[in-house]
N, CA, C and O atoms as CSV, one atom per row, in Angstrom:
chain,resi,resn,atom,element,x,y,z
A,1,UNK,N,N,8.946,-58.662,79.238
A,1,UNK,CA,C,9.504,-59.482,80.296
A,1,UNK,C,C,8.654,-60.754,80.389
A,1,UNK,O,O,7.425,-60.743,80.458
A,2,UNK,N,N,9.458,-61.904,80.383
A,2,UNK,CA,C,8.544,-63.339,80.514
A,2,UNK,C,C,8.657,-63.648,82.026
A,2,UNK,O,O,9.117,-62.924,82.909
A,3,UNK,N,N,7.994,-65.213,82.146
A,3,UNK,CA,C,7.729,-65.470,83.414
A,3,UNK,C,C,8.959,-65.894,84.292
A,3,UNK,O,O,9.077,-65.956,85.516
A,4,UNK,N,N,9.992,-66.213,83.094
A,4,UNK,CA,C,11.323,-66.776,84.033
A,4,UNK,C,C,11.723,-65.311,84.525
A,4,UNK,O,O,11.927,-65.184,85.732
A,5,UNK,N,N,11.822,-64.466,83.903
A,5,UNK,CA,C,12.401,-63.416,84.203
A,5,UNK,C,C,11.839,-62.438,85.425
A,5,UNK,O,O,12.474,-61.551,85.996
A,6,UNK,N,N,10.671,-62.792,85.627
A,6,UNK,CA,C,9.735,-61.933,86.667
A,6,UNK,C,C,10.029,-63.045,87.955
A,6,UNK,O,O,10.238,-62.702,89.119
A,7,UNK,N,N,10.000,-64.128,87.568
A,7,UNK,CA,C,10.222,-65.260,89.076
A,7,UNK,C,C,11.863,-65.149,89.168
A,7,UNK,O,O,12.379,-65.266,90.280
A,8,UNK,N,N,12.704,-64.922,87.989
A,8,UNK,CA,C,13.898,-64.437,88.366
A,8,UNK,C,C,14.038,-63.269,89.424
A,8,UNK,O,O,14.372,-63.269,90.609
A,9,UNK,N,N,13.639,-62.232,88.508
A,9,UNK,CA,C,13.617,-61.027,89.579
A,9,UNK,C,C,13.297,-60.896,91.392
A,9,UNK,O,O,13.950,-60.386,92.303
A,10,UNK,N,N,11.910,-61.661,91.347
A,10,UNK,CA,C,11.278,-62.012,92.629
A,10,UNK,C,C,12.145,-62.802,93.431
A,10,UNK,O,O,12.277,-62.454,94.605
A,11,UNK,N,N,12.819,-63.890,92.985
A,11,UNK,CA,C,13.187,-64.445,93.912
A,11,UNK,C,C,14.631,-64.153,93.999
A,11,UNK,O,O,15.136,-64.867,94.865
A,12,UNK,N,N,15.425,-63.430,93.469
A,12,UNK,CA,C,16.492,-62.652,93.996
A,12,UNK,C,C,16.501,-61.430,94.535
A,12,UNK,O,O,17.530,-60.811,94.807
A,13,UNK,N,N,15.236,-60.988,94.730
A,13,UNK,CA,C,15.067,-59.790,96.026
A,13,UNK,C,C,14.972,-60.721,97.394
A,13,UNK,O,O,15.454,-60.543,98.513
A,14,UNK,N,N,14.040,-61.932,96.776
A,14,UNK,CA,C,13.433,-62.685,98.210
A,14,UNK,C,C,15.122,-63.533,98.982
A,14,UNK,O,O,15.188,-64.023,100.109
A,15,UNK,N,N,16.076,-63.478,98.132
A,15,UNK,CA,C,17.082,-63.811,98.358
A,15,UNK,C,C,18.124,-62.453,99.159
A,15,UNK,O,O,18.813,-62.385,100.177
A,16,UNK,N,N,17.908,-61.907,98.508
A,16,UNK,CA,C,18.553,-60.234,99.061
A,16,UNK,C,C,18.276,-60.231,100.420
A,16,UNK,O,O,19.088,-60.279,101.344
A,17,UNK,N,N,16.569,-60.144,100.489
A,17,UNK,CA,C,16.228,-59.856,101.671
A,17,UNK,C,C,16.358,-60.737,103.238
A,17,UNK,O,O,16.217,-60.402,104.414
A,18,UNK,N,N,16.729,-62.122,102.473
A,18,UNK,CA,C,17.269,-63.400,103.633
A,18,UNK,C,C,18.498,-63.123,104.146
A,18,UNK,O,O,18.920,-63.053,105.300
A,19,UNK,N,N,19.065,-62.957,102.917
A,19,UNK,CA,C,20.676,-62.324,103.042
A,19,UNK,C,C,20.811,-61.714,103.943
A,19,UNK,O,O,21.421,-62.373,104.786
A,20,UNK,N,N,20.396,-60.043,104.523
A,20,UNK,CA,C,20.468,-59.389,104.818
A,20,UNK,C,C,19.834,-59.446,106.320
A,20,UNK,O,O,20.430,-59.020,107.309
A,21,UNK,N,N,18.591,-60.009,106.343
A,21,UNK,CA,C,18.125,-60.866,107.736
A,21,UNK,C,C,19.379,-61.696,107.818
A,21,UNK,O,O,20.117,-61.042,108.554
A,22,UNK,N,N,19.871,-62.553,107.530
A,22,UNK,CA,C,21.263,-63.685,107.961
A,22,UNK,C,C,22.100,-62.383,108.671
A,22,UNK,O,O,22.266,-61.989,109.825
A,23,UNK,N,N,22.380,-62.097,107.786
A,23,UNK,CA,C,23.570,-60.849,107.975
A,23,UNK,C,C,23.423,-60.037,109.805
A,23,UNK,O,O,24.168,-60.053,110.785
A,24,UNK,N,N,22.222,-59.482,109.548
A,24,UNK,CA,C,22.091,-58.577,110.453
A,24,UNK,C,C,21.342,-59.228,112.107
A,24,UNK,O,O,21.162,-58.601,113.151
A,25,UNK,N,N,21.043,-60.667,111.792
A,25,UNK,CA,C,21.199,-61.950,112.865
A,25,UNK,C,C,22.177,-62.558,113.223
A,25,UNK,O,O,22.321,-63.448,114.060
A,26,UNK,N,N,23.043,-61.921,112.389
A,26,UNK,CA,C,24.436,-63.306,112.553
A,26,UNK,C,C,23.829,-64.546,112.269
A,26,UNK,O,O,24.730,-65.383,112.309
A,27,UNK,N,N,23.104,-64.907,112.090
A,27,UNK,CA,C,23.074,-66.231,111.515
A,27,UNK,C,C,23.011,-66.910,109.981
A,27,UNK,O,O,22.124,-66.992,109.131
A,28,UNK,N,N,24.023,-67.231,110.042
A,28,UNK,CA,C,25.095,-67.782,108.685
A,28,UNK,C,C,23.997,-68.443,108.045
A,28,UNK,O,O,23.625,-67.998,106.959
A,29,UNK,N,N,23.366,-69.529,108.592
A,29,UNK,CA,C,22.895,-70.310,107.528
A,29,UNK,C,C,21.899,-69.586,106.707
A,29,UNK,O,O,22.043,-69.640,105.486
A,30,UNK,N,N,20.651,-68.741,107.331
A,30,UNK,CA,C,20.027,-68.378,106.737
A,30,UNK,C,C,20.649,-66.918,105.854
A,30,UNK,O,O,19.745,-66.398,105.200
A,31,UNK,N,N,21.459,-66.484,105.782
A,31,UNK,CA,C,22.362,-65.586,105.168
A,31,UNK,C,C,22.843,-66.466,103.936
A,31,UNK,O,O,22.875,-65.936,102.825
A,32,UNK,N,N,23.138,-67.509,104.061
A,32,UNK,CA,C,23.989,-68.371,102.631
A,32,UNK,C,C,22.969,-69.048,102.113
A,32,UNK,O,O,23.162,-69.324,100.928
A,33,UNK,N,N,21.283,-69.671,102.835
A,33,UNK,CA,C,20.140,-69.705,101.963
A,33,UNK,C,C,19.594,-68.328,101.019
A,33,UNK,O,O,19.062,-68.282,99.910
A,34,UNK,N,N,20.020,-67.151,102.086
A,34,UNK,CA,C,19.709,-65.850,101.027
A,34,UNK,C,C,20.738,-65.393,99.968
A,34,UNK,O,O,20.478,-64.554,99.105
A,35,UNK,N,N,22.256,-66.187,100.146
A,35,UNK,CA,C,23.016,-65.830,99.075
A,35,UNK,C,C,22.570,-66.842,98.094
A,35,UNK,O,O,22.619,-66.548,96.899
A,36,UNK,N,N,22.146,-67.980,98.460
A,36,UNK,CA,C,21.939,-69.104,97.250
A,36,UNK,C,C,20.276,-69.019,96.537
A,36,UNK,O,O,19.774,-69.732,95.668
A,37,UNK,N,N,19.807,-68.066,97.157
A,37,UNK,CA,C,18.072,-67.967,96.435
A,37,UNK,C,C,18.391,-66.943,95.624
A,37,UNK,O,O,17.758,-66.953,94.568
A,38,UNK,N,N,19.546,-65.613,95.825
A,38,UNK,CA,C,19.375,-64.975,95.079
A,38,UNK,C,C,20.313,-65.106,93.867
A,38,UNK,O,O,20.172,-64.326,92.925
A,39,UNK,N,N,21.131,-65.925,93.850
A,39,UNK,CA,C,22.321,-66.505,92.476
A,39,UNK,C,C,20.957,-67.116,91.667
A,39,UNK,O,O,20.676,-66.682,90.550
A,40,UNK,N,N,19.984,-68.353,92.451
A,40,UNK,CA,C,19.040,-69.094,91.156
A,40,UNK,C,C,18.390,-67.922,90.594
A,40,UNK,O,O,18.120,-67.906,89.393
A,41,UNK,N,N,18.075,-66.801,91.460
A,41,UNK,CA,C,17.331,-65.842,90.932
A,41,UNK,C,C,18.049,-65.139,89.771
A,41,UNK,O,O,17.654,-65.151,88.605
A,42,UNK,N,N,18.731,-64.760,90.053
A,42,UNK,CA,C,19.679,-64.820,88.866
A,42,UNK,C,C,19.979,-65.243,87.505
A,42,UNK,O,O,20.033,-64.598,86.458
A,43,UNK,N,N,20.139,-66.321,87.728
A,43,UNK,CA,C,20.144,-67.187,86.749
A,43,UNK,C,C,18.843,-67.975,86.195
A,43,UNK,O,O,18.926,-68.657,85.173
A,44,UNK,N,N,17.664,-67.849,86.904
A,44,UNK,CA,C,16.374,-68.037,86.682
A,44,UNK,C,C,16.235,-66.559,85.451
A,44,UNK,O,O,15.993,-66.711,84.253
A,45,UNK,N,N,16.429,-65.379,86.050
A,45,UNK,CA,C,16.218,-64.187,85.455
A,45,UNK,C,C,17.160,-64.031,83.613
A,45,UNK,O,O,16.844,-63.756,82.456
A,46,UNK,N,N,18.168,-64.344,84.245
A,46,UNK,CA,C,18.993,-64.605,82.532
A,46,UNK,C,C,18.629,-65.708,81.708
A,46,UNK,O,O,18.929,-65.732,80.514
A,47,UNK,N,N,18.024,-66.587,82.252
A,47,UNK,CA,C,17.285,-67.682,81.560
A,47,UNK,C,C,16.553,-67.208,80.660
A,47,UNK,O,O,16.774,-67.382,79.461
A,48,UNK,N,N,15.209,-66.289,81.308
A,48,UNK,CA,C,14.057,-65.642,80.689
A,48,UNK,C,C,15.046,-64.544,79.567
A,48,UNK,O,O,14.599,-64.279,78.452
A,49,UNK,N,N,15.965,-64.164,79.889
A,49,UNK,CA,C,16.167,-63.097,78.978
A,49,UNK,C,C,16.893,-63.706,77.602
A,49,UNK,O,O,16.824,-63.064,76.554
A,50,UNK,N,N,17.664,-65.116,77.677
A,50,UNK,CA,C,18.159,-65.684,76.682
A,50,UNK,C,C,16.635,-66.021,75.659
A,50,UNK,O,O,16.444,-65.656,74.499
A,51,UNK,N,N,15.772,-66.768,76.493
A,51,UNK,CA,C,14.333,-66.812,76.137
A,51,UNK,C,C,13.544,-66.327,74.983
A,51,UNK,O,O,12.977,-66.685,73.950
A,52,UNK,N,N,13.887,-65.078,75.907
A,52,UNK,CA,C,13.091,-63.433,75.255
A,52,UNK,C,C,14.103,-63.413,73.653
A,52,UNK,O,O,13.496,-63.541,72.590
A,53,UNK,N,N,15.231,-63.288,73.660
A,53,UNK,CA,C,16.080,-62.723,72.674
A,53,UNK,C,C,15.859,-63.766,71.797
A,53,UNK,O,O,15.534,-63.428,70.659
A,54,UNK,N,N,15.943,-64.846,72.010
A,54,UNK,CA,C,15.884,-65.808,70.835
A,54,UNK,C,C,14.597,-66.082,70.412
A,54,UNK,O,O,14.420,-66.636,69.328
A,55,UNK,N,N,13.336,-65.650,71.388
A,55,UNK,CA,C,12.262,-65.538,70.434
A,55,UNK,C,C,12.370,-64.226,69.745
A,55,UNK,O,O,11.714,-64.255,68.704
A,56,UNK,N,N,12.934,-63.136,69.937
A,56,UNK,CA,C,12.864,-62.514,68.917
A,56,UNK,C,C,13.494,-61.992,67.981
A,56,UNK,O,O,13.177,-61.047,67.258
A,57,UNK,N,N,15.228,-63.194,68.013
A,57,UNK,CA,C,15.620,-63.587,66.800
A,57,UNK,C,C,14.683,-64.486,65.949
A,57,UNK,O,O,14.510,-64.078,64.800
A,58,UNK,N,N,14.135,-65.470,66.247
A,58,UNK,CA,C,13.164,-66.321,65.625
A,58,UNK,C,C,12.719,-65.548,65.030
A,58,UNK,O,O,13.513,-65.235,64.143
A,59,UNK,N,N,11.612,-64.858,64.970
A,59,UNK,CA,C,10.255,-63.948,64.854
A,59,UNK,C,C,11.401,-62.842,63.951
A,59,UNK,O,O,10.789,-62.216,63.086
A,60,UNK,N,N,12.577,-62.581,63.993
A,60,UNK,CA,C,12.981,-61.547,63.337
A,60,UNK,C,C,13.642,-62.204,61.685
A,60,UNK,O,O,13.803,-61.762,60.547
A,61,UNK,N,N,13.813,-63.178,62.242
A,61,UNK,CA,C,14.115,-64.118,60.364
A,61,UNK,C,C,13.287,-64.389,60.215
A,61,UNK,O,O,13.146,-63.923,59.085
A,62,UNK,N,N,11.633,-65.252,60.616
A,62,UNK,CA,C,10.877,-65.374,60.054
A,62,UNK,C,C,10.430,-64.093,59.088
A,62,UNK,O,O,10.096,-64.231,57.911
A,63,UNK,N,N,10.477,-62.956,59.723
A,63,UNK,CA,C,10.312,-61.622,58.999
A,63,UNK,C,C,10.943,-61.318,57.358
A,63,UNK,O,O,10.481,-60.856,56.315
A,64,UNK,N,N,12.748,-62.073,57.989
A,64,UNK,CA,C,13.535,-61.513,56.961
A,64,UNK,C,C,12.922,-62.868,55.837
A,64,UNK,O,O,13.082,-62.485,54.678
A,65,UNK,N,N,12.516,-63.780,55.869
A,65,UNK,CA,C,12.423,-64.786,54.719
A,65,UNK,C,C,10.835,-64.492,54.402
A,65,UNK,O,O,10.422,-65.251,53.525
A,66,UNK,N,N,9.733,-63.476,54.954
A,66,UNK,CA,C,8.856,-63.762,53.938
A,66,UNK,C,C,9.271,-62.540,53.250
A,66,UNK,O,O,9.209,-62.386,52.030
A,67,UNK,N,N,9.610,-61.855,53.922
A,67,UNK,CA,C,10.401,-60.391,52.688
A,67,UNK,C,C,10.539,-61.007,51.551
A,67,UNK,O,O,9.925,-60.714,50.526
A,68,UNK,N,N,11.887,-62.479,51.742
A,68,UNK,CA,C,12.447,-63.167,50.240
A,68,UNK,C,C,11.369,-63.984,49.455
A,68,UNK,O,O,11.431,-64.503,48.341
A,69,UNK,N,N,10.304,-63.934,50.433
A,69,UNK,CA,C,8.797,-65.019,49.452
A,69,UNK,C,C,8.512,-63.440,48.678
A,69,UNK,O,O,8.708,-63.693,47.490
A,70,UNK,N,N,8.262,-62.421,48.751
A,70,UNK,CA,C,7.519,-61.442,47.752
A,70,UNK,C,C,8.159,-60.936,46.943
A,70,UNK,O,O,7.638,-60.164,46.137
């Protein structure tokens, strides 16, 4: 797990948990700041994971081409 993906994670709980304070205050705004912290979180989090995969497509052809150097 990289760092987008851990500040992903974090800040769509920290979004959950606004949410749910909004929610259970009735008060809207801070309920739709906790729906909108936890979508970046989100998408902060799939960031890191596109990240992750394509470094280790990288790292997985570098593999397959020194195979073809020996």
């Amino acid at each position: 797990m990289n760092k987008d993906q851990v500040r992903g994670k974090v800040e769509n709980l920290k979004g959950r948990a606004k949410e749910a304070a909004g929610s259970l205050t009735g008060n809207k705004e801070t309920q739709a700041e906790g729906t909108v912290e936890r979508i970046k979180g989100a998408v902060r989090e799939k960031v890191g994971q596109i990240k992750s995969d394509t470094a280790r497509k990288i790292d997985s052809s570098a593999d397959d081409d020194e195979d073809l150097d020996e």
